[in-house]
N, C-alpha and C positions, 0 to 999 in steps of 0.2 A: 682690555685696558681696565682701570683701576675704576669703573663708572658702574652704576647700581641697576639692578632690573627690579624691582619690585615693584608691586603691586597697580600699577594704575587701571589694569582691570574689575579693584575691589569694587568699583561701582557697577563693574556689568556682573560679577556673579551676583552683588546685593539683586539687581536686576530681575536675574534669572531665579533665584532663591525666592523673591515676591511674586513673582508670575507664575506659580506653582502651588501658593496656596490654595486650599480646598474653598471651593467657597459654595454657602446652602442659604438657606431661605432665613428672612428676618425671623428669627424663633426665639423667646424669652428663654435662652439658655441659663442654664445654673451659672452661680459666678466662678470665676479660677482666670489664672495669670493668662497673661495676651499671649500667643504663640510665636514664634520664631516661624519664617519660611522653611521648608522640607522638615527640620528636628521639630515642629510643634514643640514642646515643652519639655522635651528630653532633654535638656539642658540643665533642668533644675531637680532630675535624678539623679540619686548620687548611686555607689555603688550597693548601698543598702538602701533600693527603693519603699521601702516599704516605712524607713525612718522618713524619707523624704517627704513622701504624700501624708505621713502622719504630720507634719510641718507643715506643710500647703495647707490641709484641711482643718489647722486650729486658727489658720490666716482666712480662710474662704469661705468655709463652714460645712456642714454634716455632707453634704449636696455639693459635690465639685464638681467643676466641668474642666479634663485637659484634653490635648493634642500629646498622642505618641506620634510621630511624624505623620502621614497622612490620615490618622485614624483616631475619630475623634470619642474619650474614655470619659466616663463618668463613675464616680468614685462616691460610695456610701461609709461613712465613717462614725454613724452612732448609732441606738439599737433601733430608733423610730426608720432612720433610711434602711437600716440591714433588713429590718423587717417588710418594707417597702417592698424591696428588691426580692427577697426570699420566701414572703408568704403573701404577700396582698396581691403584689402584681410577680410571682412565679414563674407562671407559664409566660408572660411576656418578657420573660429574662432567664429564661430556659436556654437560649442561644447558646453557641461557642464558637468566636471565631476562627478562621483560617489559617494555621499557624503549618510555618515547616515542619516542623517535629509532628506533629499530627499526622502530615502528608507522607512524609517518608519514615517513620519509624510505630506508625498504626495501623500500616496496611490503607491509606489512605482516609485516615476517620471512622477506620472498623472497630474499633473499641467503646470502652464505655464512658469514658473521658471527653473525647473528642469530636462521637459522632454527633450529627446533629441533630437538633430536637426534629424528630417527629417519628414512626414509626418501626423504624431500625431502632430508636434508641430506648423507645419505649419497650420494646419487647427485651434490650438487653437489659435495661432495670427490672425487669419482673423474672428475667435468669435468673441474675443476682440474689436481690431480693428471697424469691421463693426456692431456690435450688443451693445456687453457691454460696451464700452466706445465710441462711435458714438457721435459725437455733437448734434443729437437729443434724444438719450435715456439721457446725462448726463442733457442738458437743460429741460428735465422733470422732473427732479431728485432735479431742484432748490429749491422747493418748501421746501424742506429736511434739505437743504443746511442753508437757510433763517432761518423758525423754530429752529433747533439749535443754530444755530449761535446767533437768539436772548434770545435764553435760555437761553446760557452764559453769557450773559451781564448783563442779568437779575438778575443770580446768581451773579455776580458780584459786583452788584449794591450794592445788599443788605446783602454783606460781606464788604461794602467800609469802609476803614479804620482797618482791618484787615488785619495779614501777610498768607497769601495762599502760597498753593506751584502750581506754574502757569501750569509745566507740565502737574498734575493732573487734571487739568482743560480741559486743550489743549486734552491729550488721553481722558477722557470722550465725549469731543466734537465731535472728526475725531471719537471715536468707534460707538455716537448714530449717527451720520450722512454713516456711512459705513453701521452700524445694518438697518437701517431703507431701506436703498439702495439696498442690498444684502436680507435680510434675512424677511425685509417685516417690520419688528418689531422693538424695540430695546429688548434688554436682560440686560439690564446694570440695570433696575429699577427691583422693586416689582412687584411683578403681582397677581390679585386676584385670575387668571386662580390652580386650587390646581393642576391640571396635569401638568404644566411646567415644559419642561425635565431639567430644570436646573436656579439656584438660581443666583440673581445678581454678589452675590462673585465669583460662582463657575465658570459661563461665565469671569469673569476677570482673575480667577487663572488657567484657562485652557490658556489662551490665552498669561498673564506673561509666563507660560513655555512654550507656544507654541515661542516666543518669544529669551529666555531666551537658547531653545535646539539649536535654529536655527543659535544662535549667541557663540554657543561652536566651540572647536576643539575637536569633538574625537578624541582619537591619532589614534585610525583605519584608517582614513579619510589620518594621511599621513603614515603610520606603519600600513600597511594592514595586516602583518605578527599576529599583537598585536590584531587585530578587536574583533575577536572573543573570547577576555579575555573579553572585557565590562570591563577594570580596573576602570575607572571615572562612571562606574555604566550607563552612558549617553543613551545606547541604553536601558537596563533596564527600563530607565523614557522616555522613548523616545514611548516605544510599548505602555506603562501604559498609555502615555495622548493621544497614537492614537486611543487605545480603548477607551476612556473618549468623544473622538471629534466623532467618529465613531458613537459614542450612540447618542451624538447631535444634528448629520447633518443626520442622519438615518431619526429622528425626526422631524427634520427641513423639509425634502423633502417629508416622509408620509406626513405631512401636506398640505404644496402644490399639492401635488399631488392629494389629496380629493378634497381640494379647486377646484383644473378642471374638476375633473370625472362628466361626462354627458357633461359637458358646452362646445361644438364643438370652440361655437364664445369665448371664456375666452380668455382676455386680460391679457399681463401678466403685474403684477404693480411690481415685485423686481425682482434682478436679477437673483436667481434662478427661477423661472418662466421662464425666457430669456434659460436660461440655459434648462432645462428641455424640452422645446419647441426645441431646435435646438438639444437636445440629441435626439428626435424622428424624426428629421428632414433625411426623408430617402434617400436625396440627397447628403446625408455624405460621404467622400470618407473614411474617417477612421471612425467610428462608437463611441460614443461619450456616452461610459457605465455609469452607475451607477457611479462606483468608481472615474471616469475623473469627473463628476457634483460636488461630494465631495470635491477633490480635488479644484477644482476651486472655491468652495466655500469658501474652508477653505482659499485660497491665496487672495479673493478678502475682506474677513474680516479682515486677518492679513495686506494685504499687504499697505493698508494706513493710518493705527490707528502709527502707532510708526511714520513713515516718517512726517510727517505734523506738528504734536505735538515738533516734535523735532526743525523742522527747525524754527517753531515762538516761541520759547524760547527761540534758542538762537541769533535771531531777536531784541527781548527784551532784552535778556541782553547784545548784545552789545551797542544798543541805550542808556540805563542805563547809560553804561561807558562813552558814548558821547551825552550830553545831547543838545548839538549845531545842531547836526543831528535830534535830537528826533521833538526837535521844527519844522525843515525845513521840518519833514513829517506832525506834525500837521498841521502846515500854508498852505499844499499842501490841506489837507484833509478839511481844514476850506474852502478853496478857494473852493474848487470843490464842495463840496457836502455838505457844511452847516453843523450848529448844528440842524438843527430839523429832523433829518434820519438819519439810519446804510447807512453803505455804501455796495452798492449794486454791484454784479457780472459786471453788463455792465459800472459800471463805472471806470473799471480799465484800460479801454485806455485812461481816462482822469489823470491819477496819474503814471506818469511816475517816479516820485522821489520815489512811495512805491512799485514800480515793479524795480527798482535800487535795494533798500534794502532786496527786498527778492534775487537777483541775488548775490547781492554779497555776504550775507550770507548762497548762498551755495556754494559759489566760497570759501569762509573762511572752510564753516563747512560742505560739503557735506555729507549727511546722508551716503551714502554707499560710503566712503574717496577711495573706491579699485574698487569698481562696485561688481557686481558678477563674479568669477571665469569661464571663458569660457576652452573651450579646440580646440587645436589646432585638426583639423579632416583628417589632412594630413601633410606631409613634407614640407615645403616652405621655402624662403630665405628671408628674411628682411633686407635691409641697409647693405646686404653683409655677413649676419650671417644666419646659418642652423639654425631653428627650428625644430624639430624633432615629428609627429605626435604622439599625444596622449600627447604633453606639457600643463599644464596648464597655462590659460595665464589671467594676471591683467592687469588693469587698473588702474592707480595712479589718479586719477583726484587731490585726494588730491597735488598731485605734478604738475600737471598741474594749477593749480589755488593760486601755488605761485613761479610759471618761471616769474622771474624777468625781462626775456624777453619780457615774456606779459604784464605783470601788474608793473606798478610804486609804489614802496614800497609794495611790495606783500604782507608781515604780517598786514597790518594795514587796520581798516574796514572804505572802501570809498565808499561809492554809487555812488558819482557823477563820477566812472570811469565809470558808462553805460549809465550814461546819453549823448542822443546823438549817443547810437549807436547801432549797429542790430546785438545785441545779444542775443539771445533768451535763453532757459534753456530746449527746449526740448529735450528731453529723459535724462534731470539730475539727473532725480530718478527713472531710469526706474527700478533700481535693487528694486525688494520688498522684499528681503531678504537680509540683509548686510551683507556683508564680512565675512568670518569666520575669525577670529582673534584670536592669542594663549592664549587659557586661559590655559595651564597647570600650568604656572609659579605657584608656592605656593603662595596662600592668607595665610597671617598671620596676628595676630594682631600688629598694629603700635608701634615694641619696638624697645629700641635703644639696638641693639645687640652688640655686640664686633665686631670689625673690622678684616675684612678679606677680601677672593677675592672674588669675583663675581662666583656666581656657575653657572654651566650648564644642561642644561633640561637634564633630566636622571641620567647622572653620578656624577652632582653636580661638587665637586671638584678631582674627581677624575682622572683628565689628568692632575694632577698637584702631584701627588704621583707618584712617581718613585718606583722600584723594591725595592729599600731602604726606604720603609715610615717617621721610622723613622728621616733618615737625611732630606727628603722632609720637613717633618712637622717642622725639626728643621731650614731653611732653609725661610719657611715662618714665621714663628714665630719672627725671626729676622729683618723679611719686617714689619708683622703688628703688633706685641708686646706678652706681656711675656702671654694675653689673647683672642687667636685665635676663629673665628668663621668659622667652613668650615663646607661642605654637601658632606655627603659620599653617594653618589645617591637620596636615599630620604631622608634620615636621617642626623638630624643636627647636628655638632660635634662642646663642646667646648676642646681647647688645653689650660693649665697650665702650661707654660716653663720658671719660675722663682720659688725659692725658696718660694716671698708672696701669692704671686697666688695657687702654691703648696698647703700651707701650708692652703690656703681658703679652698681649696677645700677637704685635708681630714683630718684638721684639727678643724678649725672652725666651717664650714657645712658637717661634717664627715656623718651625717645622712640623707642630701638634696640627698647627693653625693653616698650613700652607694647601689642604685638600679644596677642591670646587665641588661642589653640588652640580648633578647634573637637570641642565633644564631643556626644555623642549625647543629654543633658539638655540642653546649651543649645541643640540644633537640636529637640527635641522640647517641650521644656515653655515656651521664653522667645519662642515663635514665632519661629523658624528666627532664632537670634539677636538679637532685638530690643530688650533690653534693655540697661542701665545696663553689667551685668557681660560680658556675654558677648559683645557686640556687637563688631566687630573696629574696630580703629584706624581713623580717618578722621572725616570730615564727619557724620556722621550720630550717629559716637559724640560730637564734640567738639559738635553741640546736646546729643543726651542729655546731657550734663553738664553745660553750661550751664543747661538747663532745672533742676536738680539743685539746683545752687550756688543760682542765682540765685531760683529761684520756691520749689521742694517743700523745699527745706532752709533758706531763708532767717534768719534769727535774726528776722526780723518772725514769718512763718509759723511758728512754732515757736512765739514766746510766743503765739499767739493761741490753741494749741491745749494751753496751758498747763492751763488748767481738765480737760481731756479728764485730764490724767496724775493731775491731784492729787483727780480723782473715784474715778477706778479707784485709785491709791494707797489711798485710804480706805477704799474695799471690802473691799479684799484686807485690811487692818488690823484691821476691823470681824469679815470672814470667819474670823481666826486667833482675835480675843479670844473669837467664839462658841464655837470649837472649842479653848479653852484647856483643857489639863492630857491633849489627844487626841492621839496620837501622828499626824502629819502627813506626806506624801510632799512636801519643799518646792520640789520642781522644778513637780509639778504645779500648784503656786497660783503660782507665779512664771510659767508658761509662759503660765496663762490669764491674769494681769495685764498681761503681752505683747501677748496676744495682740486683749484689749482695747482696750485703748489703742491699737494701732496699726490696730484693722478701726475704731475710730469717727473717727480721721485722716482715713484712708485713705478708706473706703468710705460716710464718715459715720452708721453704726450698727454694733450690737456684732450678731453671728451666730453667737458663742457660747452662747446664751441662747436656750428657748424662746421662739416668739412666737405672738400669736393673730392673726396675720396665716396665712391660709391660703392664703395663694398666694404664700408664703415658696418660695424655688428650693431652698435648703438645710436640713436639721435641723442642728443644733451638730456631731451626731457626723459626720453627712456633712462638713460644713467640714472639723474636726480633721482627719479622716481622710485627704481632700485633702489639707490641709497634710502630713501625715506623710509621706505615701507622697512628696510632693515632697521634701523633704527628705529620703527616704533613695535617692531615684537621682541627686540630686546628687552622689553620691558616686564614680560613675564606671561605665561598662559596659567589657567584654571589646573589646569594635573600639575605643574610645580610644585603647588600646593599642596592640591588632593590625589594624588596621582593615582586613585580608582576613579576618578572621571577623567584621564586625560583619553582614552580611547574613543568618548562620546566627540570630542571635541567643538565642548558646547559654544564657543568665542568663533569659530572658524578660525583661529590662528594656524594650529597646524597643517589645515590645506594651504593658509595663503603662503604660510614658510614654506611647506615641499613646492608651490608654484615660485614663489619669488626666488628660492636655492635653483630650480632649474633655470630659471633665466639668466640670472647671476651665471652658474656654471657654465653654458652656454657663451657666455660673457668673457668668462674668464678662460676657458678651454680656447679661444679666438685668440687672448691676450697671450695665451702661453705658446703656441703654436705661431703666432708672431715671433716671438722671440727667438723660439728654437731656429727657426728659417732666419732668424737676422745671423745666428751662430753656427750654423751650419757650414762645415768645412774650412771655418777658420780660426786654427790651434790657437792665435795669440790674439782671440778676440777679449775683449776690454770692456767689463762690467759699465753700461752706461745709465743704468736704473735697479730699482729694486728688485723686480724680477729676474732681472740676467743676475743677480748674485742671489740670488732664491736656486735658479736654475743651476748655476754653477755649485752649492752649496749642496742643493739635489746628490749631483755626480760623485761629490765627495766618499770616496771609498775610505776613507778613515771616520768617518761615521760612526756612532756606536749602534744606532739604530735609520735604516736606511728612511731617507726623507720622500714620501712618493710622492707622485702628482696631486693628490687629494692635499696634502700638506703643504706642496707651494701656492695651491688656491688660499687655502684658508687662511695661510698666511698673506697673502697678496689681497685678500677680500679685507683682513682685520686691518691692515696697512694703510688702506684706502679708508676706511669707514673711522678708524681709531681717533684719528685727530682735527676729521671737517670740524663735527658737531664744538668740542670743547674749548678751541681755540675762541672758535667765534661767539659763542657761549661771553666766552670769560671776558672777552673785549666788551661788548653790547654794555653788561653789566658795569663793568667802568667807567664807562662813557655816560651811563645813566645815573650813576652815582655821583659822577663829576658834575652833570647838569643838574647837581639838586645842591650843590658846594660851589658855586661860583668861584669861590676863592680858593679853593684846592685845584680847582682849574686854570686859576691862574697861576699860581705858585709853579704851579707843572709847567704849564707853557715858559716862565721865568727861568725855570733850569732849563728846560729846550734849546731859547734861545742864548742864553749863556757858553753852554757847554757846544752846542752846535753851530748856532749863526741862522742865518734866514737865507744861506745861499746854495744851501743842499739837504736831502734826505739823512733822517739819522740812520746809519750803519747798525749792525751787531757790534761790530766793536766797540760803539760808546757806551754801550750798556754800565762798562762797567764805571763809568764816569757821571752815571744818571742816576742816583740813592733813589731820588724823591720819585721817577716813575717805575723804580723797583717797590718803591716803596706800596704806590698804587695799586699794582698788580696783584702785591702779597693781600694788601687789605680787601681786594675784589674776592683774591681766592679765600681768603675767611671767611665773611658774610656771604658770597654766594659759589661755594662749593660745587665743582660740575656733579661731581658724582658723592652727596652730601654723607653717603654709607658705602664708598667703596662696595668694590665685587661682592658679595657673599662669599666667603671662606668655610670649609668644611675640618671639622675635626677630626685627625687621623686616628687617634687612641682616644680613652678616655684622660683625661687631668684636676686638676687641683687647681682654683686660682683663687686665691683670697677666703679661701676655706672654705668654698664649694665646690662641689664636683657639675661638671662637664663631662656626658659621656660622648665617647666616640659616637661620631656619625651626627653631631650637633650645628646648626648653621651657624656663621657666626658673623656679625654686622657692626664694622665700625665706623663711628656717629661722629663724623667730624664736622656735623653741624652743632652739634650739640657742644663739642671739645671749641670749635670757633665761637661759641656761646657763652664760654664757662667763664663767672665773675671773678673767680677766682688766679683765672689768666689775664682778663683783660677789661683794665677798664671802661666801662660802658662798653659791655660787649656789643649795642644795638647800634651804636654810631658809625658812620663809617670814618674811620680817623686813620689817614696811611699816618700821620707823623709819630703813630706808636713803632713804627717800623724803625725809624732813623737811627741809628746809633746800636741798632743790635743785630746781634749777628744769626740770626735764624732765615734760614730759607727754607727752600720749597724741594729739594732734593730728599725726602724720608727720613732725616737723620734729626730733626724737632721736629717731636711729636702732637705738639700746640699746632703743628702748621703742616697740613697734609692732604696736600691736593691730589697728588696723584700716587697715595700709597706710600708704602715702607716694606724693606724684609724681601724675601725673596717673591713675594707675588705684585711688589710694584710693578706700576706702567714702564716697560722698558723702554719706549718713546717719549719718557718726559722731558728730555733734552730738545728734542724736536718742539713740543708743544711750548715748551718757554721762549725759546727763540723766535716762535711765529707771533705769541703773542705778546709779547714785550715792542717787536720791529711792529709792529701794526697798530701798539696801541698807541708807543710811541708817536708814528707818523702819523696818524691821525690824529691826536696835538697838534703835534708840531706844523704841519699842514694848512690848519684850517681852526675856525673859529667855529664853534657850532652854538645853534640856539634849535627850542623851540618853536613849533609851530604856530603861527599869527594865533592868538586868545589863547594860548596856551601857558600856564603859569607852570614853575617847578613844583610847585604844590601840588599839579594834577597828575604828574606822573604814577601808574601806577607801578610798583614792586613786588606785584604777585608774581610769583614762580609757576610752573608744571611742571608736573614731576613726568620723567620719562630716563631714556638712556640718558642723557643729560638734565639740567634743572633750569631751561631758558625762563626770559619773562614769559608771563603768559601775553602779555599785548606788547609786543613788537616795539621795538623803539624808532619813532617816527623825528625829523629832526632835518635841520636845513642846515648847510657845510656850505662857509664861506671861505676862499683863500685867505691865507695870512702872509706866505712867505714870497720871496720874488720869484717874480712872473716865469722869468725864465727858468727856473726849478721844476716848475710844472711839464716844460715842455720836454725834457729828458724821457 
């Protein structure tokens, strides 16, 4: 039915989201923003983290302190903290945390990146250092350096006049010049060799993801708690290409390794050769395996194909933007080294203007803007602030190389600020892994969405919904318009809170609009979908409806079950005049009047009542009780939202659903098997409830799609539970609105007894002689809406509505609290006034859109026939009936008109109240 499930859990995940922060000893932390439960401050990184924190740190200062979700970072941003962190206190910031990529694609921290400080790592800085980057192994390496380098020119040549993409140039260059260094060869080309362990693509598409993983955030990395879901798949491809590099470098080093065998005196010509020679070196104080050779191999390929390629691109394009520069390098280049030769390695002490330019564009564009993430390996004090061991700690260079302090006009590309001075760039790229940086944020395609708020990692918009969603959502709506775009954790939500907008969405695009989102109540209690409401768009929903309209809702089938309402009306009538002058809870005797009526429809007897039937399946309380607990997980679970925690099932919703679905079932399996045995062997047996025309409807062999068992429960479950709650809902609320309007209450009772008399119950039939308590009814249903946002609706394609795009697969929420709000409908929309009703012709059947209780379009409640009838004859007779007041000291003024939001939208505090006869005696006793 057309009633909303959101959100009244947002208080227990707040809950569970603050019972999860970290929490450490009173320590005069550096300053920086308050953290969020689980995202810590990941929140206010954007996709270019490194703009981000350069933001936070001119709001916090040089010394910040954040939260990557469990993992608490401190951040140095000017040269006194870099220097802090990198020379005073070093070795206590020597650390390197824990990261995936480290784990699965380093041979587990066998590199020189990622191992950690102490032993292991020190011995592979002093490889480095003394062997593989020494000034004598790189000066034989020139020879490599040269060959490439005039390759590309070469290539270049004879593409002149052609548009290239330069990058692609640059990484081919730095890969054959690194391949030929390292690995003896290159891999980038053809090879006639047929045994090649691998093809020129397949060496580049190993090495883009090698790339590509290093520069993720898995959320493990800061939500250790989350690691081992793999939700971004990341460790998944992560093992995939460590086996793929594995196979590689296996091969790469068999090779080498033949190449030596016998040859005592073998020279080694690439760096693994280097490597392998110092792996058997038995003067190792840490031992230098197999897997550490790997490793090192794999960082000395990766690690300067991206860096190089990057920083002379964008070299070039800022010279591009400043062509007055570009000149002042060629005239340098013309001077020094002529047109007739490349320019050569030794000659870059004489080109001080193109060692300017590459400085300052890394001083603009440092390839790793953060450095690598270090870790604190002890407790220590900085500038008067605890740091606390096991902190991760950044480096901002990016923010050091636009302190205004140091540089004059810091945004704008100068070279001639180094000219003249002894500034070097060593160690500016020592990181050969960059930063991990948040990619979680959602990639989508560039559309212009509807305006709304800024979502947040995880929850999306949901610290912006209150216990009341509906007024939340009405509340924003009025910020960003009648067409809302918000994120219920992952999932995109559009809001409809105007009558045009409305009227788009299930009227115009009735069939865009007509999909359901699947949630964890309607896969658990409606058998995995099966019903009226929850069933997705297609053939199976368009019979359910049919079956709807035409058989269980028919205006035949209705009046025949006419007696059924006006026997329980009379109960309920009978039951207040016994308890006259008793103060009453009026929700409860309207809910069991509901409830009535609609199990001797339905199920053809009432099971709210003892019976001396002893092989009854239910007692009353067990029924209610059912029903209740149905009813309140309608309202939504934690994976709706986030649906990588719905398998934790951090609520316990989805146990109590699969318990409470098998009782139910149990329940309902009893009811069905009743039935069949009432029809058993008799051809011309005669529909006498819901069920027998569910079951006869079943057998129908002209069927398009056969109706099973599972499908007459869920429908016989939705039947029962669809119309307790809202009926009695929507009475209470009138009743309570009436006792705050004295005089609307009378005017009511004055057409009561006009149009009826004081000597009998009002009928269905007078309804239609009654304006002023249709009038009541429609003004209860404006002001207080069962189902104030309607089902959720889901987007079959993508669309256009008012000049944004909606893409498929969008939730979509319509705010007919907000539409019963709108000033521009209705004056004083806060009052309760039925006599704006008189004299016009809008009802409650979908077709005015200002007025929509139960839906529009094809995904209306197809029982709203039913619910108005019950609640009209009930609200009616209760006027008519009896005079009601408050409870002794109780004024109209105390009443309150809080709502709870749930499957429906009751008071929160019960309407308490004392029912007096009005009409004669003898009416009562009927």
């Amino acid at each position: 039915m057309e009633t909303t499930y959101l959100g009244a859990w947002i208080a227990t995940i707040a809950l569970i989201l603050l019972s999860l922060r970290l929490r450490h000893r009173n320590l005069n932390l550096p300053p920086g923003p308050k953290p969020w439960p689980i995202i810590g401050n990941l929140n206010l990184i954007g996709p270019l983290a490194h703009r981000s924190i350069h933001t936070l740190s001119q709001k916090y200062g040089p010394l910040m302190y954040l939260w990557f979700g469990s993992y608490p970072v401190v951040v140095a941003s000017n040269v006194e903290m870099v220097k802090a962190f990198l020379k005073t206190h070093d070795v206590v910031f020597a650390g390197r945390p824990k990261i995936a990529a480290g784990k699965y694609t380093t041979y587990n921290y066998s590199d020189i990146t990622w191992s950690p400080y102490g032993p292991y790592w020190r011995q592979a800085r002093k490889m480095c250092v003394m062997e593989l980057f020494s000034a004598k192994r790189l000066e034989s390496y020139e020879y490599i350096r040269v060959e490439e380098s005039n390759a590309l020119y070469k290539a270049l040549y004879e593409s002149a006049g052609e548009v290239i993409r330069l990058k692609d140039e640059l990484t081919s260059l730095s890969l054959n010049v690194i391949s030929r260094m390292v690995l003896g060869k290159k891999y980038t080309e053809e090879s006639s060799d047929k045994n090649e362990i691998v093809t020129p693509q397949e060496f580049k598409e190993m090495l883009d993801e090698l790339f590509y993983l290093n520069g993720v955030l898995d959320i493990g990395d800061s939500i250790p708690w989350l690691a081992f879901l793999d939700l971004q798949g990341y460790i998944k491809r992560m093992k995939a290409l460590g086996k793929k590099l594995d196979g590689f470098l296996e091969h790469v080093l068999e090779e080498h390794i033949s190449r030596r065998k016998g040859n005592e005196s073998y020279v080694a010509k690439d760096m693994v050769d280097v490597l392998l020679q110092l792996a058997d070196d038995p003067t190792n104080e840490v031992k230098l395996e197999r897997s550490g050779v790997k490793a090192f191999t794999q960082d000395l390929i990766a690690g300067g194909t991206e860096s190089s390629a990057v920083t002379v691109e964008w070299t070039i394009a800022e010279l591009l933007k400043k062509p007055e520069i570009f000149e002042k390098a060629t005239e340098e280049l013309d001077r020094v080294v002529g047109r007739d030769r490349w320019v050569q390695e030794k000659d870059m002490v004489n080109l001080p203007f193109i060692d300017a330019i590459m400085k300052e564009t890394m001083r603009l564009h440092p390839v790793a803007p953060m450095l690598v993430p270090r870790l604190a390996r002890e407790d220590i004090q900085i500038g008067g602030y605890d740091i606390p061991k096991g902190t991760r700690a950044l480096v901002s260079v990016w923010s050091v190389g636009r302190d205004p302090s140091l540089w004059d006009k810091p945004g704008q590309f100068c070279p001639e600020r180094f000219l003249g001075k002894d500034i070097d760039v060593k160690g500016a790229w020592v990181a050969t892994i960059a930063f991990i940086v948040l990619s979680l944020r959602l990639r989508r395609r560039k559309l212009n969405l509807p305006p709304g708020p800024k979502p947040w990692p995880i929850i999306g918009n949901l610290n912006l919904i209150g216990p009341l969603p509906h007024r939340s959502i009405h509340t924003l709506s009025q910020k960003y318009g009648p067409l809302l775009y918000l994120w219920f954790g992952s999932y995109p939500v559009v809001v409809a809170s105007n009558v045009d907008m409305v009227k788009t969405f299930l009227k115009t695009h009735d069939v865009v609009f007509a999909g359901r989102p699947k949630i964890a109540a309607g896969k658990y209690t409606t058998y995995n979908y099966s019903d009226i409401t929850w069933s997705p768009y297609g053939p199976y929903w368009r019979q359910a409806r049919k079956m709807c309209v035409m058989e269980l809702f028919s205006a035949k089938r209705l009046e025949s079950y006419e007696y059924i309402r006006v026997e329980e009306s009379n109960a309920l009538c009978k039951a207040l005049y016994e308890s006259a002058g008793e103060v009453i809870r009026l929700k409860d005797e309207l809910t069991s009047l509901s409830l009535n009526v609609i199990s001797r429809m339905v199920l053809g007897k009432k099971y709210t009542e003892e019976s001396s039937d002893k092989n009854e399946i239910v007692t009353p309380q067990e029924f209610k009780e059912m029903l209740d607990e149905v009813f309140y997980y309608l309202m939504g679970d934690i994976g709706d939202s986030i649906p990588w925690l719905a398998f934790l099932d951090l609520q316990g919703y989805i146990k109590r659903m699969k318990a409470v679905s098998k009782k139910f079932d149990g329940f309902l399996e009893h009811v069905v098997e009743e039935h069949i045995g009432r029809r058993k062997g008799n051809e011309g047996y005669v529909a006498k409830d819901m069920v027998d025309v569910l079951l006869q409807l079943a057998d129908d062999p002209t069927n398009e799609i056969k109706f099973e068992r599972n499908g007459v429960k869920a429908f016989t479950l939705e039947l029962i539970g669809g119309g307790t709650e809202s009926s009695a809902v929507t009475v209470e609320w009138a009743i309570t609105e009436l006792l705050k309007k004295p005089e609307i209450f009378k005017k009511a009772t004055e057409e009561l007894d006009r149009v009826i008399g004081k000597d009998r119950w009002m009928q269905e039939k007078d309804m239609v002689n009654l304006p002023f308590i249709d009038a009541i009814m429609k003004e209860t249903m404006r002001l207080h809406p069962v189902a104030p946002m309607l089902v959720p609706r889901l987007t079959r394609e993508d669309i256009q509505i008012g000049g944004y795009d909606i893409p498929k697969g969008t939730r979509a929420l319509v705010s007919v609290w907000s539409v019963g709000r709108d000033p521009s409908l209705w004056d004083k929309p806060d009052e309760f006034c039925p006599e704006r009703f008189l004299g016009k012709d809008i009802d409650v059947k979908g077709q005015d859109y200002e007025l929509l209780p139960f839906g529009s379009g094809r995904r209306m409640c197809p029982g709203y026939s039913l619910g108005i009838k019950v609640i009209q004859t009930s609200l009616a007779n209760l006027l008519h009936g009896f005079t009601w007041k408050l409870p002794d000291n109780m004024k109209k003024e105390d009443l309150d008109m809080e709502e709870i939001f749930g499957l429906s939208t009751p008071k929160k505090i019960s309407l308490a109240a004392v029912a007096k006869p009005r009409l004669n005696l003898h009416v009562y006793s009927k």
